[in-house]
C-alpha positions as CSV (number, residue, x, y, z in Angstrom):
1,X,84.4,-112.9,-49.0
2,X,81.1,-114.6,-48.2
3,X,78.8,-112.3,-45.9
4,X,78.3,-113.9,-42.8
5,X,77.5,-112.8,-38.6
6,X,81.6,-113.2,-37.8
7,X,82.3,-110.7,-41.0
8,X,79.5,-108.1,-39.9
9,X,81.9,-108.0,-36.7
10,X,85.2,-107.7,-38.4
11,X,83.7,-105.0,-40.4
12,X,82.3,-103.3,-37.5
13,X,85.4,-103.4,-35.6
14,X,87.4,-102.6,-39.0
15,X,84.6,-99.0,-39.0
16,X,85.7,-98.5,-35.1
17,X,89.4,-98.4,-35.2
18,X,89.3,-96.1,-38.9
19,X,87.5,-93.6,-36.5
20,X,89.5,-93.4,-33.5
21,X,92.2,-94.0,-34.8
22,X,93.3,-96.2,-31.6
23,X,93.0,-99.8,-31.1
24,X,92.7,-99.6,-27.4
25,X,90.4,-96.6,-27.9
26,X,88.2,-98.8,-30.6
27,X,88.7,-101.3,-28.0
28,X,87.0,-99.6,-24.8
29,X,84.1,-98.4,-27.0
30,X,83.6,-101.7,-28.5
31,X,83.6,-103.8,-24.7
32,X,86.6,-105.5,-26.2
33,X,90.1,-106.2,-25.2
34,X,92.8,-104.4,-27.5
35,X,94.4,-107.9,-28.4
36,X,91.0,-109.4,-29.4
37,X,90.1,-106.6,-31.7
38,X,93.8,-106.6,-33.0
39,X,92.8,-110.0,-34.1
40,X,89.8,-109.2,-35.7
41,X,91.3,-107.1,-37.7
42,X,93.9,-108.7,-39.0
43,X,91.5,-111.6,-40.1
44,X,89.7,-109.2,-42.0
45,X,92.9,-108.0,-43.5
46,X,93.7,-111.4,-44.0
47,X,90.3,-112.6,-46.1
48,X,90.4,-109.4,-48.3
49,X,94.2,-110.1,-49.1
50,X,94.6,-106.4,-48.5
51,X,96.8,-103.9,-46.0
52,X,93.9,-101.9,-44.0
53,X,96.4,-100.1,-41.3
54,X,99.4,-99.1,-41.1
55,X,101.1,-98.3,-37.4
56,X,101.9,-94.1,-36.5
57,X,103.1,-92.6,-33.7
58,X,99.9,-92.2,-32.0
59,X,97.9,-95.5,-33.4
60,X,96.8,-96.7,-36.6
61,X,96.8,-94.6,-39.6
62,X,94.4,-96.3,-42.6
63,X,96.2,-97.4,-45.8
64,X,94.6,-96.0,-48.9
65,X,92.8,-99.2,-49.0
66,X,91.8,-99.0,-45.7
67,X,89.8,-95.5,-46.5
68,X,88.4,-96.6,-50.1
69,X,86.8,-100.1,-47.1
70,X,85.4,-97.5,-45.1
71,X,83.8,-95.0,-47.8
72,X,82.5,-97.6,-49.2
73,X,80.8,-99.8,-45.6
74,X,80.0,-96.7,-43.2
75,X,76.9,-95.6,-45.2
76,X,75.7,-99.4,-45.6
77,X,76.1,-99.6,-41.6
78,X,74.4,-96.4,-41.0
79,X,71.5,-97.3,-42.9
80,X,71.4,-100.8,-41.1
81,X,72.2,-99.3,-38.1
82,X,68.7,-96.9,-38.5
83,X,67.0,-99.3,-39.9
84,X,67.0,-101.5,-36.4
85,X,66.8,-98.4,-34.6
86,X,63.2,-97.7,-36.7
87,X,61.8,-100.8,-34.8
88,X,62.2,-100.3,-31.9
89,X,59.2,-98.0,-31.4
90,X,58.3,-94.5,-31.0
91,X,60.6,-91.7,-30.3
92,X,59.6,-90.1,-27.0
93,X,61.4,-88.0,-24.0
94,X,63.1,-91.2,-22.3
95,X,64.7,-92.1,-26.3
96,X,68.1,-91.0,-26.6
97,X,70.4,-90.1,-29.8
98,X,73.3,-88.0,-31.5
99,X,71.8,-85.3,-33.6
100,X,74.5,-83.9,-36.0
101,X,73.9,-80.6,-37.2
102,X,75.9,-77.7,-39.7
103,X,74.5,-74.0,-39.1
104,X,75.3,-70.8,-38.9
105,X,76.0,-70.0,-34.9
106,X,73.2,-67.6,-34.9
107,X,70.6,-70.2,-36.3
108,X,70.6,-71.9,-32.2
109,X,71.4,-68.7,-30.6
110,X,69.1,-66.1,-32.0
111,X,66.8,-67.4,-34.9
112,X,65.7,-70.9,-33.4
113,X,67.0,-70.1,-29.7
114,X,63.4,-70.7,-27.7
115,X,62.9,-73.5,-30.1
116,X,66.2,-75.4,-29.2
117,X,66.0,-74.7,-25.7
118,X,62.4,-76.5,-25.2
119,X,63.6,-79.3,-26.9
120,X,67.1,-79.7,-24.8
121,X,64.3,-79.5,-21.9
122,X,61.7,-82.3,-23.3
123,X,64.4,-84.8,-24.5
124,X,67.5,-84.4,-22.3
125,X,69.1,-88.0,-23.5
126,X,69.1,-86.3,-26.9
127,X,73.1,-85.4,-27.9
128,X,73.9,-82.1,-30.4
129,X,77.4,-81.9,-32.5
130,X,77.3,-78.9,-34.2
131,X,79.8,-77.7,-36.6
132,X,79.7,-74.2,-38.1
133,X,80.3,-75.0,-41.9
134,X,80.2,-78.7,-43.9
135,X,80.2,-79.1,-47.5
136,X,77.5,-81.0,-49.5
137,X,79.9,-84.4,-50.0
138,X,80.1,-84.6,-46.0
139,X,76.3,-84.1,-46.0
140,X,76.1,-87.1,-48.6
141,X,78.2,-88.8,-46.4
142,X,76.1,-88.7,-43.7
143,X,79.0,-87.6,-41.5
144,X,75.9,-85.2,-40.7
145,X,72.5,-85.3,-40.3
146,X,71.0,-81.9,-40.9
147,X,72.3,-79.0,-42.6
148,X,71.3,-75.8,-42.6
149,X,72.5,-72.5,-45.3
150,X,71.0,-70.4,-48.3
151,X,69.1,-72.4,-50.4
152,X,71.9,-71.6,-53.4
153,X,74.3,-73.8,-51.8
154,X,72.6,-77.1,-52.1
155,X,71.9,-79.2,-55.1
156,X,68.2,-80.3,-54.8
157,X,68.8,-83.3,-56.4
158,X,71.0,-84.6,-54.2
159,X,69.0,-84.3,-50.9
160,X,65.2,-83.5,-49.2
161,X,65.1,-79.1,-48.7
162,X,62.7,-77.9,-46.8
163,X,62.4,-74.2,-46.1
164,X,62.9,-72.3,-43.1
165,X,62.2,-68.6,-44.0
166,X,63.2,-66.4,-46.2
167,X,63.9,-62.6,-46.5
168,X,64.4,-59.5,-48.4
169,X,67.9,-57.7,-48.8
170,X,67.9,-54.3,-48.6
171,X,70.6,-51.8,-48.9
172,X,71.1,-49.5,-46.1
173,X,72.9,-45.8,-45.0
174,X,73.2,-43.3,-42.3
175,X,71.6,-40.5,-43.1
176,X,74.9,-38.5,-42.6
177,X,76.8,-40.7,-45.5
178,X,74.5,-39.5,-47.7
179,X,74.1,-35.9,-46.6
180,X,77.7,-36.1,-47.3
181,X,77.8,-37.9,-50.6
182,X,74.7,-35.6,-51.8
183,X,72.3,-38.5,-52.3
184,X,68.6,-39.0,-51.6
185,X,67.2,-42.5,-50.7
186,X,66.5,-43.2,-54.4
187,X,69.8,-43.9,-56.6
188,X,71.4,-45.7,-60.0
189,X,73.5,-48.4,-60.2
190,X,76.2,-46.1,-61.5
191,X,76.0,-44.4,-58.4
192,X,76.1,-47.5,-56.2
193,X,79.0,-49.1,-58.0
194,X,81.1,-45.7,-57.2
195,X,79.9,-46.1,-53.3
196,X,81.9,-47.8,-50.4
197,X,79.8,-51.2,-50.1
198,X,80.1,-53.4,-47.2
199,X,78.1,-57.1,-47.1
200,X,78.1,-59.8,-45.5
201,X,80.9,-62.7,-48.1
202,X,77.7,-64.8,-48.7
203,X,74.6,-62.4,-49.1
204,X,76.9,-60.2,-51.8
205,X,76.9,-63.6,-53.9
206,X,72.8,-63.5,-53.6
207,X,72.7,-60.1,-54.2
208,X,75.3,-59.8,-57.4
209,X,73.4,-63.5,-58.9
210,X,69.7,-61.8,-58.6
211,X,70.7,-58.3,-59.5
212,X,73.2,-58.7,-62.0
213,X,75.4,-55.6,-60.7
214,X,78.8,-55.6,-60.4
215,X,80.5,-54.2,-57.6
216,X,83.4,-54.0,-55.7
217,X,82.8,-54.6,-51.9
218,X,85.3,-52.4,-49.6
219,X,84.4,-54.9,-46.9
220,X,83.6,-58.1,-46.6
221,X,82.5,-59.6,-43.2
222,X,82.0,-63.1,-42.0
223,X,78.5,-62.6,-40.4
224,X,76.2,-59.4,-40.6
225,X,76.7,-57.8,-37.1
226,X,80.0,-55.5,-38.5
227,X,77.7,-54.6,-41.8
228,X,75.5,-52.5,-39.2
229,X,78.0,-51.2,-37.3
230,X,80.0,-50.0,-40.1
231,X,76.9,-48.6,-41.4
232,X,76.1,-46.8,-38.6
233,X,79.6,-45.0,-38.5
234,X,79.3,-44.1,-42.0
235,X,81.6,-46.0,-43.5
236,X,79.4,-47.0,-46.6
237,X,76.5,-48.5,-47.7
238,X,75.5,-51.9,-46.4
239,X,74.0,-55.2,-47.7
240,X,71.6,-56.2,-44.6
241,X,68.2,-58.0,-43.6
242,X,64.9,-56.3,-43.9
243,X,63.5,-57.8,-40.8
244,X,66.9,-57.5,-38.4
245,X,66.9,-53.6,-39.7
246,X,63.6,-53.2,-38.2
247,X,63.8,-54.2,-35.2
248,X,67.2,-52.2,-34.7
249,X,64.7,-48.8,-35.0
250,X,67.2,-46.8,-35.5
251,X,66.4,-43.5,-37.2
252,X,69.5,-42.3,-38.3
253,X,69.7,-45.1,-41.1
254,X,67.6,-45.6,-43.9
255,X,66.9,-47.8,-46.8
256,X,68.0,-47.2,-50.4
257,X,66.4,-48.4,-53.6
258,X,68.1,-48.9,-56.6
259,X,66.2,-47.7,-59.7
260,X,64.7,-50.6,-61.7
261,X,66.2,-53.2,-59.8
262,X,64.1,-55.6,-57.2
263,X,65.0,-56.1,-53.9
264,X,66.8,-59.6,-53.8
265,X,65.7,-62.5,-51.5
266,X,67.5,-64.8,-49.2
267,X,66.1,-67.9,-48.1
268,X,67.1,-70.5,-45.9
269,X,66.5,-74.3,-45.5
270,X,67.4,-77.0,-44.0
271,X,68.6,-79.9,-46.0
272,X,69.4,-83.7,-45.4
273,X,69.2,-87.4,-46.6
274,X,65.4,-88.7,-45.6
275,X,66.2,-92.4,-45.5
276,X,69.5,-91.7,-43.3
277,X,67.7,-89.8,-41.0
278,X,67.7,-91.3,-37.4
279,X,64.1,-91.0,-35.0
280,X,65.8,-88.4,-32.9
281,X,66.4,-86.2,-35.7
282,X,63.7,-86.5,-37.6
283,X,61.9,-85.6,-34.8
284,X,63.8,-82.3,-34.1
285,X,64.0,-81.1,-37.6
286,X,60.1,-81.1,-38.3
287,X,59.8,-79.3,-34.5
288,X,62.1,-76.4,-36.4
289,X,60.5,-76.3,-39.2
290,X,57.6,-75.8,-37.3
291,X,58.7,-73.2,-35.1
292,X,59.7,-70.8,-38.3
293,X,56.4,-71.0,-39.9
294,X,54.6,-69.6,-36.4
């Protein structure tokens, strides 16, 4: 197959109607009419001597062929796509985009929330899609643009990290657990490892790979709200951020330290693929790495 303008087409319209799924719907978003793009397709089908779709209930379902074609075109496309989009001049409040970001839900509502808000206000053409958890391969990809986790779970080699912040773990207690377990501030690891210990699933995997210990959580939470909470009713001891426990100022709980053993760090960045990444993000990821270092 010689590469030529007509094939750029067929292979754009091939790239539209894997993602919806649709032809009509590949149709509309194209400016085409479903019969002419049901043509195109089928040439395409026809010069690679291959089956690309195959009919479903609800549209076209892609053959196995079909998915290997678009794995193979949709990052060549992308980087064309940004490429043009690189000259058409500066980024600036009337430019408009899709900006695809993974994050925990508290990096936009809490951590980053004044920084996000100002720059919703300053670029209002500017699009988010934000999904709560992707895996590296959907970062490589470039399904998304910006992803954002502990710095464990990325392989550096694999994409551009830049920090965000980072923060000491600390273990905490209610004074009344250990009045009750007869405990001062300062204990062992034996003693922690016969205590009720409640984390947060991905800060007890920092916590047991810098400290070595091994323990048995008797909860696990999905974010770190609950660890406090269940801390405070004396429950157990908890896994939790320096920082957040400040600013909670509450003096029934303190912090415990573990003879001999350092106070683990957790530190989060942002990661992504520098030569995929469009104007618009760009843009808004060096405004939030900005805002954390202020």
């Amino acid at each position: 197959m010689n590469f030529s303008g007509s094939n750029y087409e067929m292979l754009k319209h091939f790239i539209a109607i894997h993602e919806h799924g649709n032809i009509s719907r590949a149709a509309e978003s194209l400016g085409m009419t479903p019969s002419g793009l049901n043509h195109s397709y089928k040439n395409l089908e026809k010069q690679l001597d291959i089956k690309l779709f195959m009919t479903s209930p609800r549209g076209v379902k892609p053959t196995s062929e079909g998915i290997e074609l678009y794995e193979k075109i949709k990052p060549l496309f992308l980087s064309f796509e940004f490429a043009l989009k690189d000259l058409t001049g500066e980024f600036n409040e009337n430019s408009s985009g899709i900006i695809r970001v993974s994050a925990p839900p508290t990096i936009f509502t809490i951590d980053a929330r004044e920084y996000f808000k100002n720059f919703c206000k300053t670029y209002k053409k500017v699009k988010f899609k934000f999904y709560k958890r992707k895996s590296e391969e959907q970062l490589l990809r470039q399904e998304i643009d910006i992803m954002i986790d502990s710095a464990h779970a990325f392989n550096e080699h694999n994409f551009t990290i830049k920090e965000l912040w980072s923060e000491s773990l600390i273990l905490i207690a209610s004074k009344e657990f250990l009045a009750k377990e007869k405990l001062n501030t300062i204990i062992t690891i034996e003693q922690l490892q016969k205590l009720p210990f409640i984390c947060h699933e991905e800060f007890f995997d920092e916590f047991s790979r810098q400290t070595k210990i091994n323990l048995k959580p008797l909860i696990i939470t999905q974010n770190t709200n609950p660890v406090y909470e269940y801390v405070k009713d004396g429950l157990g001891i908890g896994l939790y951020f320096s920082k957040t426990f400040k600013e909670h100022n509450n003096s029934n709980l303190v912090v415990l330290k573990v003879e001999n053993v350092a106070s683990p760090t957790t530190k989060t960045v942002c990661a992504y693929n520098k030569e995929f990444l469009s104007k618009a993000a760009k843009v808004f990821l060096d405004g939030l790495v900005e805002s954390f270092k202020k």
